[in-house]
C-alpha positions as CSV (number, residue, x, y, z in Angstrom):
1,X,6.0,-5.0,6.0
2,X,4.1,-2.1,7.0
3,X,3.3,0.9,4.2
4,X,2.0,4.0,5.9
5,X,0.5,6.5,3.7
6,X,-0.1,9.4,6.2
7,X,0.6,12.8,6.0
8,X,-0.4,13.3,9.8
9,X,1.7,11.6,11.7
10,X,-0.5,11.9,14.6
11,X,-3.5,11.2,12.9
12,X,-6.0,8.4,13.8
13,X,-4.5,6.3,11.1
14,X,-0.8,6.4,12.6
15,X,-2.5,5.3,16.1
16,X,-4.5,2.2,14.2
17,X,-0.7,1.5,12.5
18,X,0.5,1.7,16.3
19,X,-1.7,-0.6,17.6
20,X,-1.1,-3.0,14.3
21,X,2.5,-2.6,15.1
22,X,2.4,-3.4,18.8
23,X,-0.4,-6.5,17.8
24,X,1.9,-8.6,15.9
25,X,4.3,-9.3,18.8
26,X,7.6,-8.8,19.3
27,X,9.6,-12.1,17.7
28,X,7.6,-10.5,14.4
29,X,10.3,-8.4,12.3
30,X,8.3,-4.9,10.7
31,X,9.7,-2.7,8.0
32,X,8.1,0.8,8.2
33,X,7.6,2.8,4.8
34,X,6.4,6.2,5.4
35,X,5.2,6.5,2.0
36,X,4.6,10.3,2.5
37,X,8.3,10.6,3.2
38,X,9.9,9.0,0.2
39,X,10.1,10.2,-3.9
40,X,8.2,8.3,-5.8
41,X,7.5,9.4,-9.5
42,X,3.7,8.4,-11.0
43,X,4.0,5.1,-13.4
44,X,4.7,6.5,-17.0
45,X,2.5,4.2,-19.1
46,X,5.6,3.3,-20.7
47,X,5.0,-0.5,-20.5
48,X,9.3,-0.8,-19.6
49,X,8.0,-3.1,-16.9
50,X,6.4,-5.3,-19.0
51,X,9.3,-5.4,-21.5
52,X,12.2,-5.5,-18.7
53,X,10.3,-7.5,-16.1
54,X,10.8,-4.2,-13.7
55,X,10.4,-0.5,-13.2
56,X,12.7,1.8,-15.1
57,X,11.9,4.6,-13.1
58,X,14.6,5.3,-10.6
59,X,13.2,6.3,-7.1
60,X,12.5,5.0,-4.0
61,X,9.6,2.3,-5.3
62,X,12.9,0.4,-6.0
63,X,13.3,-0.9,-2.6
64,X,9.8,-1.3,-2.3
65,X,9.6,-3.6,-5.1
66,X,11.9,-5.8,-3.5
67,X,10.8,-5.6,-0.1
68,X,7.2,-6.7,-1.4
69,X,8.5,-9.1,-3.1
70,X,10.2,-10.8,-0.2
71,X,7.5,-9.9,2.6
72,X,5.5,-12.7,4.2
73,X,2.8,-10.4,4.5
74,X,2.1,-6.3,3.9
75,X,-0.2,-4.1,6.0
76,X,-1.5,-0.8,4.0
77,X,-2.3,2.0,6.4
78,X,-4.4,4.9,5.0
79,X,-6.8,7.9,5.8
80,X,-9.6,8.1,3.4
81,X,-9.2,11.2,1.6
82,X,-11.9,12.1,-1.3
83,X,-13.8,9.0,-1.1
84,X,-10.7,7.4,-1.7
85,X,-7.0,6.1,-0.5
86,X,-4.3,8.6,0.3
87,X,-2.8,9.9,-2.4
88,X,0.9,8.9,-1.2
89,X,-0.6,5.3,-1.4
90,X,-2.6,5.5,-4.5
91,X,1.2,6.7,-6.2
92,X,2.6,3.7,-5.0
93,X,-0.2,1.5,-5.8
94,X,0.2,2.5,-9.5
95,X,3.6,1.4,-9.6
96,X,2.9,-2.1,-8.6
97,X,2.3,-2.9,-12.3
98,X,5.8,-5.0,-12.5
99,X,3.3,-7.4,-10.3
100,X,1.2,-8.2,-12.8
101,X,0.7,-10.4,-15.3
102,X,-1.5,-9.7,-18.7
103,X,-4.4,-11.2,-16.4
104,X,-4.3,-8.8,-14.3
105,X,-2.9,-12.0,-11.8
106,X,-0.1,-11.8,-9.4
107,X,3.6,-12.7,-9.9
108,X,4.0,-12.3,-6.0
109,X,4.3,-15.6,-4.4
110,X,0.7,-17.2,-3.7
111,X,-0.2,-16.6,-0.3
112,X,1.3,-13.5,0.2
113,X,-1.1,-11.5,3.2
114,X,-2.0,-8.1,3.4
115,X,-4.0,-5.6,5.6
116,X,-6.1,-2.8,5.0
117,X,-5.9,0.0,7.8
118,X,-8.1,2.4,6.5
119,X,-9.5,5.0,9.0
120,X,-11.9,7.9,8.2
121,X,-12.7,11.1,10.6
122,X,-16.2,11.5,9.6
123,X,-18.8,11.2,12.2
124,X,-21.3,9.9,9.8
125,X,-19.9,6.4,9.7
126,X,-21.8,5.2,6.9
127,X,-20.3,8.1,4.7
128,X,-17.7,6.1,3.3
129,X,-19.1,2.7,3.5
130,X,-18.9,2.2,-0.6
131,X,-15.6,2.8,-0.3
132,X,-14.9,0.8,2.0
133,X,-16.8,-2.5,0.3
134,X,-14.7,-1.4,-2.9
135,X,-11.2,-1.6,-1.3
136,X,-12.1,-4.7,0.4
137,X,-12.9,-6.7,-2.7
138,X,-10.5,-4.9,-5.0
139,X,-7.6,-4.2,-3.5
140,X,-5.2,-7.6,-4.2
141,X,-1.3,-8.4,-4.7
């Protein structure tokens, strides 16, 4: 499962998704999300997940919710935009509460594997290096 959080579709990130894409072979099924391309609402902070064991909110984080669920493993391409993610992923990241449990742990099946594909423009490439040390110790399923 790949989620693609670009709002260039010819940007540098798309060409690092590319070359992801053509990398993992071709017996290896991929599900393309152009998170830029679908609705999907901020999280409410109305706890429904918690209560209802899912998302109330009905928009296209629906599907995405399920195909998470069921992917072996998830590959999250984005630019870094304000010393931070995309906002197109940093919406859907919000809604990925239904995930967790009170300790902050997963209800995704262990071993689930994901990707970061994070690509800045900058030719300073030390810039963004916090950021980049963040995401890779914080960002989790």
């Amino acid at each position: 499962m790949l989620l693609t959080a670009v709002p260039r579709p010819q940007g540098c990130t798309a060409a690092l998704i590319g070359e992801i894409i053509k990398g993992t072979g071709q017996n290896t099924e991929v599900e393309v999300y152009n998170l830029n391309a679908m609705n999907i609402r901020g999280c409410q902070s109305c706890y429904a997940c918690k209560k209802e064991g899912r998302c109330i909110l009905q928009d296209d984080m629906q599907p995405l919710h399920r195909a998470i669920a069921a992917a072996d493993g998830i590959v999250l391409g984005t630019p870094v935009y304000m010393w931070q993610m995309s906002a197109q992923l940093k919406q859907m990241i919000d809604r990925l509460y239904p995930f967790l449990k009170p300790a902050y742990s997963s209800y995704l099946t262990p071993g689930k594997r994901v990707l970061l594909a994070v690509t800045q423009a900058r030719s300073d490439t030390e810039l963004f290096r916090h950021y980049f040390e963040h995401a890779g110790k914080n960002w989790y399923f």
